[in-house]
C-alpha positions as CSV (number, residue, x, y, z in Angstrom):
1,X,10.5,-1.9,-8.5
2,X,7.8,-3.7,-10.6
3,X,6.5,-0.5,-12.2
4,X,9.9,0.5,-12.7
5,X,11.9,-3.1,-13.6
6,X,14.6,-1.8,-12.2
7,X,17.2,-2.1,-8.7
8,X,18.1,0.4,-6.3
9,X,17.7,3.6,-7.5
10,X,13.6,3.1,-8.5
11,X,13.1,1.1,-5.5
12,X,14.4,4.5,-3.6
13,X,12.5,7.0,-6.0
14,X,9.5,4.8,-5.5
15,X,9.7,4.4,-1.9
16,X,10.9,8.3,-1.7
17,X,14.2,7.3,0.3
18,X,17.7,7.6,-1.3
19,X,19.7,4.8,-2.9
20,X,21.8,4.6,0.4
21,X,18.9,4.0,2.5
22,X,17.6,1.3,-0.1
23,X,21.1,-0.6,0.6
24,X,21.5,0.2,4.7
25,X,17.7,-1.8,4.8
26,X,19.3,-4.7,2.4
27,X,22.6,-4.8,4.8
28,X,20.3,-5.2,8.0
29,X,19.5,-8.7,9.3
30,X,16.8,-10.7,8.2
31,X,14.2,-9.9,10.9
32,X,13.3,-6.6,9.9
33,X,10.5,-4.9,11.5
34,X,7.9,-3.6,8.7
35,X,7.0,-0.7,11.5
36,X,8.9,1.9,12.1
37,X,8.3,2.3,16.0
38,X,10.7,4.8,17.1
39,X,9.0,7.1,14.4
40,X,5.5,6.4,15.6
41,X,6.4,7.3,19.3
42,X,7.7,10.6,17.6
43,X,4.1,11.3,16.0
44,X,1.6,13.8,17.6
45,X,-1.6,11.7,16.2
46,X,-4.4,14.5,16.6
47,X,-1.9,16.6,13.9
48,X,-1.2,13.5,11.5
49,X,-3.4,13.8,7.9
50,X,-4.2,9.9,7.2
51,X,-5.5,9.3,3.5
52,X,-7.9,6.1,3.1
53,X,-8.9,4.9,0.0
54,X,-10.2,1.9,-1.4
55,X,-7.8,-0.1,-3.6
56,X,-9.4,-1.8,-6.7
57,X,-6.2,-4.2,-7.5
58,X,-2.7,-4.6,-6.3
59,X,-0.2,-6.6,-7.8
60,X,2.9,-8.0,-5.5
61,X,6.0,-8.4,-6.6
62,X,9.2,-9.4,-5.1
63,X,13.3,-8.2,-6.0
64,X,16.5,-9.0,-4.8
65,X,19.8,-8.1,-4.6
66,X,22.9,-9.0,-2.7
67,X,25.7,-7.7,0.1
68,X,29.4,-8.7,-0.7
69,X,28.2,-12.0,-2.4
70,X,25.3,-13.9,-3.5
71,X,25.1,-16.4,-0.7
72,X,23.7,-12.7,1.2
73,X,20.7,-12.7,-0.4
74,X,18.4,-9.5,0.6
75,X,14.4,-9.3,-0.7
76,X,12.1,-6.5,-0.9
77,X,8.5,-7.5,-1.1
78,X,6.3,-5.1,-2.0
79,X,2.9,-4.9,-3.3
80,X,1.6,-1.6,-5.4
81,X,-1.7,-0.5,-6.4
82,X,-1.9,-1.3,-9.8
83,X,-4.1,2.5,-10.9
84,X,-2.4,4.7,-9.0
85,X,0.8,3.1,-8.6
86,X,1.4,3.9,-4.8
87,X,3.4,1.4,-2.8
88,X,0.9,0.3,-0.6
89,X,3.0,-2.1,1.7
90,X,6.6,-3.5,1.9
91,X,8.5,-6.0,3.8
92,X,12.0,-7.1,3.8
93,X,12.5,-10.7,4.3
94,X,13.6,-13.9,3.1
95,X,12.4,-15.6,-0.1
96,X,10.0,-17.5,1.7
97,X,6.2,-18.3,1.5
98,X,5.4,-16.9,5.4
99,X,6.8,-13.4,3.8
100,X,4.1,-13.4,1.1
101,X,1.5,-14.1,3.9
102,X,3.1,-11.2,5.6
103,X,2.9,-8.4,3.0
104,X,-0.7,-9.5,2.6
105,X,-1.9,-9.0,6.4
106,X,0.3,-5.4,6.0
């Protein structure tokens, strides 16, 4: 990802999902939910350990890559905090300006 200037392998290292996950996400549609609901349902919330901190700076960035050709265009937006390096949010959408908005409302 940005920290990384790399593809699919960093974004998965960074993310801390596997290669194949990175490129099942890039192969789904373009409405992408940047929730995981079925995951949340599965949650006990009294046993879940939430971390909040306060982040100085973030910088956004934005990759792509393609399925089969390059009229399938597939985006990860991310944004990262820039001291720490945690990804803070991600969405996968379209190269569009309403995506932006989107990662920074996540």
């Amino acid at each position: 990802m940005a920290i990384n200037g790399r593809g699919i392998r960093d974004t998965g290292r960074v993310l801390k999902i596997s290669p194949n996950n990175v490129i099942k996400e890039l192969k789904k549609e373009e409405d992408i939910e940047s929730v995981n609901y079925p995951l949340l349902e599965q949650l006990d919330i009294e046993t879940l350990d939430v971390d909040l901190y306060q982040v100085e700076e973030a910088e956004m960035d934005e990759m792509w890559s393609f399925v089969g050709s390059k009229k399938q265009q597939r985006w990860l937006w991310h944004a990262i905090d820039r001291v720490t390096g945690r990804v803070l949010a991600y969405v996968l959408a379209p190269h569009k300006d309403q995506t932006l908005v989107k990662l920074v409302n996540l």
